[in-house]
TIRO-981808 format. One record per residue (C-alpha): residue number from 1; residue in one letter; y, z, x. Coordinates in steps of 0.001 Angstrom, whole numbers, plus 500000, padded with zeros to 6 digits. Example, Ala and Ser with C-alpha at 12.3 -4.5 7.8 and 13.67 -1.06 7.14 Angstrom:
! residues 2
1 | A | 495500 | 507800 | 512300
2 | S | 498940 | 507140 | 513670
//
This chain:
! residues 306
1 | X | 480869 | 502591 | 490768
2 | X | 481921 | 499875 | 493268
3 | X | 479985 | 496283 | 492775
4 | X | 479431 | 495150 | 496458
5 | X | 479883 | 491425 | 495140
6 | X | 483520 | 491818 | 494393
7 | X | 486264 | 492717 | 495883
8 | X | 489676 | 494193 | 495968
9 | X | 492906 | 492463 | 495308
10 | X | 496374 | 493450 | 496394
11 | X | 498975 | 491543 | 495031
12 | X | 502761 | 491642 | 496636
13 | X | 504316 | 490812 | 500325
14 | X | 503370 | 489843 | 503511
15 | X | 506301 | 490153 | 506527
16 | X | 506145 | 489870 | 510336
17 | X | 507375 | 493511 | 511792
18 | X | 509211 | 493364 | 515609
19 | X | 508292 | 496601 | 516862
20 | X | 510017 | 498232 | 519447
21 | X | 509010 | 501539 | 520873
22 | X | 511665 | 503256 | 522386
23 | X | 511694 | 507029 | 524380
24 | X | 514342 | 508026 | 522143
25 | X | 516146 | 506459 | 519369
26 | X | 518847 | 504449 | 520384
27 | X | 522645 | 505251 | 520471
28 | X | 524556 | 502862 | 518305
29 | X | 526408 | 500321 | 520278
30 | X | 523554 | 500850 | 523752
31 | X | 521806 | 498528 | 525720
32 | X | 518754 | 500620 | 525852
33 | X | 515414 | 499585 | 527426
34 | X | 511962 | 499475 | 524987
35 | X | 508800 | 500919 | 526518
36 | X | 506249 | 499153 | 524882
37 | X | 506898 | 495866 | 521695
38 | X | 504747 | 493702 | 519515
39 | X | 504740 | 492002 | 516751
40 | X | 502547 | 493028 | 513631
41 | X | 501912 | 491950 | 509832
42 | X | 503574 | 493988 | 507552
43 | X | 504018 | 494498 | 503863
44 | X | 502817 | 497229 | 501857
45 | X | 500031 | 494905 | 500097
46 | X | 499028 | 493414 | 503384
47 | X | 498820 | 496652 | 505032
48 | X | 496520 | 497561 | 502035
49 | X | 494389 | 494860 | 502811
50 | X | 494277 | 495773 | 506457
51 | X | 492872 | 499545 | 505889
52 | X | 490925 | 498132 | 503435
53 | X | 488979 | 495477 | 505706
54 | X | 488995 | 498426 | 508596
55 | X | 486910 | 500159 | 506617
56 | X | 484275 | 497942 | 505278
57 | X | 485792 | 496782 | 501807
58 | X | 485746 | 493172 | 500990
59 | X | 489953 | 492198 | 500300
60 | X | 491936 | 489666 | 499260
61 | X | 495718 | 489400 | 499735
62 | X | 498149 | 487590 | 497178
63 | X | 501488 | 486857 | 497314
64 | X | 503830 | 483857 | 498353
65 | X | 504248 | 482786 | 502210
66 | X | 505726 | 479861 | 503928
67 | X | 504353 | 477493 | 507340
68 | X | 506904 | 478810 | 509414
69 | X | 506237 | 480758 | 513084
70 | X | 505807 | 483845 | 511590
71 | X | 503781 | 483077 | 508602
72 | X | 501533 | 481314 | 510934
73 | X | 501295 | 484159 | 512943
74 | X | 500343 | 486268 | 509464
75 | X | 497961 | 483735 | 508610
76 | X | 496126 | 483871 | 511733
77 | X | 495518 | 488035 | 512063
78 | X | 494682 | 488006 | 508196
79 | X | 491877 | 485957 | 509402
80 | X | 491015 | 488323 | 512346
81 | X | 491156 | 490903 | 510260
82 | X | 489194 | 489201 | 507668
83 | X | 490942 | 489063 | 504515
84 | X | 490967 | 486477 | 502313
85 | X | 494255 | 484752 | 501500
86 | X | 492773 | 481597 | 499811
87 | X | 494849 | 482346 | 496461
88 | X | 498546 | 482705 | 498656
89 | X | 501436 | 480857 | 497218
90 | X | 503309 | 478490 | 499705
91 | X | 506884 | 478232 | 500001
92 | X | 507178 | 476073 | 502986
93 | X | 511265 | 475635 | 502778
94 | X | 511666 | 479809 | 502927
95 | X | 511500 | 481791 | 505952
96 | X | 508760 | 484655 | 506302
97 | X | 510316 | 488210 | 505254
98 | X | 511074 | 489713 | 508648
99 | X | 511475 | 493218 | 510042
100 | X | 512755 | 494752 | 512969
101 | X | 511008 | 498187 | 513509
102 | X | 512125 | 500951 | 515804
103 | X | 509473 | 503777 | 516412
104 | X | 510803 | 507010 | 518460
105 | X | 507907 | 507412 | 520512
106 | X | 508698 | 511138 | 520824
107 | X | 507797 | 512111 | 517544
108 | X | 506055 | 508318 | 516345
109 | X | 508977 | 507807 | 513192
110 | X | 509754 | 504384 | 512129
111 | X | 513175 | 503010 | 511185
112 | X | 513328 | 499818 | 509250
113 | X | 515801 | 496703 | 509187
114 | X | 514723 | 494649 | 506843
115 | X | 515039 | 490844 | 506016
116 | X | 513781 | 488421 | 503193
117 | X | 516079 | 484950 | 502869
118 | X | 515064 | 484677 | 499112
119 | X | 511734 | 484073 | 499491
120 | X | 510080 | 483899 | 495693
121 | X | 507923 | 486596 | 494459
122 | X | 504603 | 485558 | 492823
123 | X | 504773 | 484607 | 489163
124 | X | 502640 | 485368 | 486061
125 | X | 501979 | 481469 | 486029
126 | X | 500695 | 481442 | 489625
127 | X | 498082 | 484836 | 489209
128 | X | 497071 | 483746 | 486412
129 | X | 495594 | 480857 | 488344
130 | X | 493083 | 483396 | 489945
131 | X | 490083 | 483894 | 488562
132 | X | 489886 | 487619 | 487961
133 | X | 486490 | 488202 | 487581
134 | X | 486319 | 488258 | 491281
135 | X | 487249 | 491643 | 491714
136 | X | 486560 | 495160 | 490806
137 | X | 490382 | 496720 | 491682
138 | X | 493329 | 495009 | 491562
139 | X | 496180 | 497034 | 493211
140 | X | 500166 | 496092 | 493098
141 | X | 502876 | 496558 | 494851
142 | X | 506066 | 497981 | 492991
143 | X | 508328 | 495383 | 493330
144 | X | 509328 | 491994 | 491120
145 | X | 509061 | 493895 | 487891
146 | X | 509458 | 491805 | 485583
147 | X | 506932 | 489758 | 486494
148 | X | 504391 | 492754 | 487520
149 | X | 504928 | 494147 | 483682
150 | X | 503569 | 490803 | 483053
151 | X | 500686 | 490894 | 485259
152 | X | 499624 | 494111 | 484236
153 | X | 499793 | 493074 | 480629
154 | X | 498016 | 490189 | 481330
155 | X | 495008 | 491576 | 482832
156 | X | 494994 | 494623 | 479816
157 | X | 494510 | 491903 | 477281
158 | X | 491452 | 490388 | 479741
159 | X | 489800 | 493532 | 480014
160 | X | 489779 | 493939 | 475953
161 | X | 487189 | 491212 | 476632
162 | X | 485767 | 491875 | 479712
163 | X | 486387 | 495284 | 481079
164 | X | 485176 | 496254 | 484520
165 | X | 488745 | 496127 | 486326
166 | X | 490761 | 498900 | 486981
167 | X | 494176 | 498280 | 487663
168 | X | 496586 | 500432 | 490452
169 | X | 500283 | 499898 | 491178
170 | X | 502556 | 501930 | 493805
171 | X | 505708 | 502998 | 492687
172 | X | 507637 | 503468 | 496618
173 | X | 511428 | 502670 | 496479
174 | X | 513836 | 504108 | 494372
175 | X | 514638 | 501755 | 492105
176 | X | 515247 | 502687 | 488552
177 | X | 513368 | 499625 | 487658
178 | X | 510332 | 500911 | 488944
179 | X | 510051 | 503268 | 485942
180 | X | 508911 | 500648 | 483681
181 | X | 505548 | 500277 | 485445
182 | X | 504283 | 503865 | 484786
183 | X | 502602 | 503486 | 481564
184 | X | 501115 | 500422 | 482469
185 | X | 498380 | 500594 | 485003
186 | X | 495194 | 502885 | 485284
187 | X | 495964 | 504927 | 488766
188 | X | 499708 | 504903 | 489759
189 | X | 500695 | 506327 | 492739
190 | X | 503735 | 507497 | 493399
191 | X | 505727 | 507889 | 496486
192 | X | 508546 | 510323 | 497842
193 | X | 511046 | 508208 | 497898
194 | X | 510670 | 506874 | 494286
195 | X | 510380 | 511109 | 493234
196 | X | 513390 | 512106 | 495010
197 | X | 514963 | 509317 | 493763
198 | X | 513412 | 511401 | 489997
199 | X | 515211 | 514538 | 491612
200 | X | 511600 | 515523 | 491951
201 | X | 511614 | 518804 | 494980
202 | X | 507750 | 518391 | 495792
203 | X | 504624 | 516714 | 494797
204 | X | 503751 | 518944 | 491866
205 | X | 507621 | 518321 | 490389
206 | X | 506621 | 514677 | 490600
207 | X | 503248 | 514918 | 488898
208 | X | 504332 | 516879 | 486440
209 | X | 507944 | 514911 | 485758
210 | X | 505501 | 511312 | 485699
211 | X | 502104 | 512559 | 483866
212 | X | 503392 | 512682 | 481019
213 | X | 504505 | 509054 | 481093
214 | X | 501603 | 506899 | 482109
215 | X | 499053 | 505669 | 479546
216 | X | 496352 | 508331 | 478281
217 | X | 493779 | 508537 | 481017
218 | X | 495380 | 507041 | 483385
219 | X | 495443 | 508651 | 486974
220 | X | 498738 | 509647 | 488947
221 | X | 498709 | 509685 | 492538
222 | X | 501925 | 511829 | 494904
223 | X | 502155 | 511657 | 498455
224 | X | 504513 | 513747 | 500339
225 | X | 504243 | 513202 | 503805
226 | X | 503442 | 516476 | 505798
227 | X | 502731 | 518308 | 502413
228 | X | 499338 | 516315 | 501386
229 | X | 499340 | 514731 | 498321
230 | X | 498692 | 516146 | 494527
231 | X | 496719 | 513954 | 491597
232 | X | 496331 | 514337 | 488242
233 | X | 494770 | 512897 | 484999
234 | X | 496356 | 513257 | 481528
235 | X | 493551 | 515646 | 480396
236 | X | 495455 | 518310 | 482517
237 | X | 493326 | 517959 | 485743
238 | X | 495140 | 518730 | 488771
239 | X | 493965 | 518527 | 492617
240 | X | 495832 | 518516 | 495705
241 | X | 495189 | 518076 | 499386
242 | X | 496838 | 518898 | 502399
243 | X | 497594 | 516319 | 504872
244 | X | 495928 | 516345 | 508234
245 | X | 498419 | 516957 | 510818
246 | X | 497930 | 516195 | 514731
247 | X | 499701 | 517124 | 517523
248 | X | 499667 | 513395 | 518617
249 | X | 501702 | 511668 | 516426
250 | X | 502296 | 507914 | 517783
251 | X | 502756 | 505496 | 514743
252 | X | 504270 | 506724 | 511523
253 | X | 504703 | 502907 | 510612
254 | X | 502015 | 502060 | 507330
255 | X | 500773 | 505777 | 506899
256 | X | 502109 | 505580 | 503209
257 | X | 499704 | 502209 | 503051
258 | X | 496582 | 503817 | 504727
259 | X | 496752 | 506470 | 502213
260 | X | 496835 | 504689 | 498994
261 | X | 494235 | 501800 | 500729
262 | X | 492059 | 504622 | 501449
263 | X | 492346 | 506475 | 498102
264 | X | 492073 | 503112 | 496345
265 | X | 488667 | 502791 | 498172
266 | X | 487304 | 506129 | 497330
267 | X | 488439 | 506058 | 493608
268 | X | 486738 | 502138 | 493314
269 | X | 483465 | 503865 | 494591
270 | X | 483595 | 506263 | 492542
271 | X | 484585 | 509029 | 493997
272 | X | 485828 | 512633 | 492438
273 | X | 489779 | 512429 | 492453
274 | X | 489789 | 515588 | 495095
275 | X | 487406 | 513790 | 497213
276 | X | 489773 | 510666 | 497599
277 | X | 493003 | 512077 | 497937
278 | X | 491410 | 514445 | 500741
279 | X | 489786 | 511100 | 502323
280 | X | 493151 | 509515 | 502032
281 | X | 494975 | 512158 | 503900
282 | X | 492536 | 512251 | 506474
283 | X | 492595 | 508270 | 507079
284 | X | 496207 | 508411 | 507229
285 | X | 496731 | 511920 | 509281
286 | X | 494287 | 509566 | 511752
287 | X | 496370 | 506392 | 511387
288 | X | 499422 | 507704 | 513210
289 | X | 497829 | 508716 | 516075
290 | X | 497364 | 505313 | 517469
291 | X | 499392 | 502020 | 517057
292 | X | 499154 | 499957 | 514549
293 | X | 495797 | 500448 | 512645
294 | X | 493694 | 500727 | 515959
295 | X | 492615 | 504013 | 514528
296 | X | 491408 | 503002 | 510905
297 | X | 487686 | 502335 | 510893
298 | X | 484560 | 503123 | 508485
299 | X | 483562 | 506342 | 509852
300 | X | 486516 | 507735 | 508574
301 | X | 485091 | 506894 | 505333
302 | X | 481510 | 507136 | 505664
303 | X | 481645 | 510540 | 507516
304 | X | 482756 | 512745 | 504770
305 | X | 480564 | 511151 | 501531
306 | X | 479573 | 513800 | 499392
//
C-alpha cells in the first residue's frame, strides 16, 4: 500500500517543448500562420512527475539540466507544479534538450523535432548519491541503458536489505537496446512503438512476445493508443482495458506519460492491475482533451476508488 511519507521518483529527461498549433499540418517548404503557441516542459520523466503532482502524489524528478533560458524556465514550472528537483544534476556548459512540437489542431496529433547538444545522462555514481529510502516507487525512463541496467541493479541489491521499493521502467522507442531492461524491473511498461519495433500487431502480441522475458512476478504493462492497454503478471493473469475515446481530441502531446503516471499511481496504492490500467486510460482519454495537462487533476483518481 502507498506510505504517504514518501514519494515517487522518476529518473530520466527534462526538455523545453515549442508548441505550435496549427489548423492543419503544414506543407513542406510554407510560410503558414500558427493559431495558438507556448512553450511547455517536456520529457517523458518530467511529464511523469507532472500527472503525478496533478493528482495529489508527492514526486521528485531526477536527471541532469543546465542554467541556461530554458532550463530556467523548467526549473521554475517544476516548482509551480510542485515537484521536487533538489537531487538534479547540473551541466551548466550544455544546452537544455529542446523540441519543436507541431499539434494539428484538427484531430490534436503531435509531431516531434527533436534536439539534445550532448547533454550527459545521469550516472550510477550521481543516483547513487540519493538517498533511496525516500521513496516508495522509483520509475525510469528507457533510455541511457547502460547506465539504467546499473541503476536497476543497484537498487535490487538495496532492497535484499531493505525492501519496500518497487521499481518501474518504460520501454518507448525502438531501440534494440531497450531489450536489455525487461528482466530487470518489477512493472515494465511497454509502448507501441518499442512492440512494433518487436513486429508485435496489437497489445496482446506484445504481452505475450515480452511476458515471458521479465523477471518472475514482475508486471508488464502495453499501451496501444485507441485500443486501451493489456497487463499481465507471469502467473498467467491477463487484463485489458479499453481506452476512453472523446470526440474532442485537442492535445495528443504526453498521453503516453499520463497513462503510465497514472497507472504508476494506482499500482503504488495498491490497486488491482484491472483497476489501474482502466484508471490510466481514463486519465489519459481526459488528458487530450485540453492543452497541456490542464485536464489532469485528483478527481480523476479519487472518483473511481473501489
Amino acid at each position: 500500500m502507498l506510505k504517504a511519507n514518501k514519494r515517487v521518483l522518476c529518473v530520466g529527461v527534462v526538455c523545453v517543448d515549442s508548441i505550435q498549433v496549427c489548423k492543419d499540418f503544414p506543407l513542406e517548404d510554407s510560410d503558414e500562420r500558427s493559431i495558438d503557441h507556448r512553450w511547455q516542459r517536456g520529457g517523458n520523466a518530467s511529464n511523469n512527475c507532472t500527472v503525478l503532482a496533478r493528482c495529489g502524489q508527492a514526486c521528485e524528478f531526477i536527471g541532469t539540466m543546465s542554467d541556461d533560458l530554458m532550463a530556467k524556465f523548467a526549473k521554475q514550472d517544476f516548482e509551480k507544479e510542485n515537484i521536487i528537483i533538489e537531487n538534479v544534476v547540473k551541466h551548466n556548459i550544455y544546452e537544455t534538450p529542446f523540441s519543436s512540437v507541431i499539434i494539428n489542431s484538427k484531430n490534436g496529433s503531435r509531431t516531434i523535432i527533436h534536439s539534445n547538444k550532448g547533454m550527459p545522462e545521469l550516472t550510477l555514481e550521481d543516483f547513487k548519491k540519493i538517498d533511496t529510502n525516500q521513496y516508495h516507487w522509483i520509475h525510469f525512463q528507457g533510455r541511457n541503458v547502460s547506465e539504467v541496467s546499473k541503476m536497476l541493479a543497484h537498487l535490487k541489491q538495496r532492497n535484499t536489505k531493505y525492501p519496500g521499493v518497487t521499481t518501474s521502467v518504460e520501454l518507448e522507442k525502438a531501440r534494440e537496446e531497450l531489450k536489455l531492461l525487461l528482466p530487470l524491473a518489477d512493472v515494465v511498461f511497454i509502448g507501441k512503438d518499442f512492440a512494433k519495433f518487436q513486429g508485435c500487431k496489437d497489445g496482446f502480441d506484445a504481452l505475450q512476445r515480452n511476458i515471458g522475458l521479465v523477471k518472475m512476478g514482475a508486471t508488464v504493462v502495453v499501451a496501444w493508443g485507441e485500443s486501451g492497454a493489456v497487463a499481465g503478471t507471469t502467473d498467467g493473469t491477463v487484463v485489458e482495458s479499453a481506452a476512453f475515446l472523446s470526440s474532442s481530441v485537442v492535445d495528443t502531446l504526453g498521453a503516453g506519460d499520463t497513462f503510465v503516471a497514472a497507472t504508476i499511481l494506482c499500482l503504488s496504492q495498491g490497486r488491482g492491475l484491472k483497476e489501474s490500467i482502466t484508471t490510466g486510460c481514463r486519465v489519459a482519454g481526459a488528458k487530450v482533451t485540453k492543452a497541456g495537462f490542464s485536464a489532469v487533476n485528483p478527481s480523476l483518481i479519487s472518483d473511481h476508488m473501489t
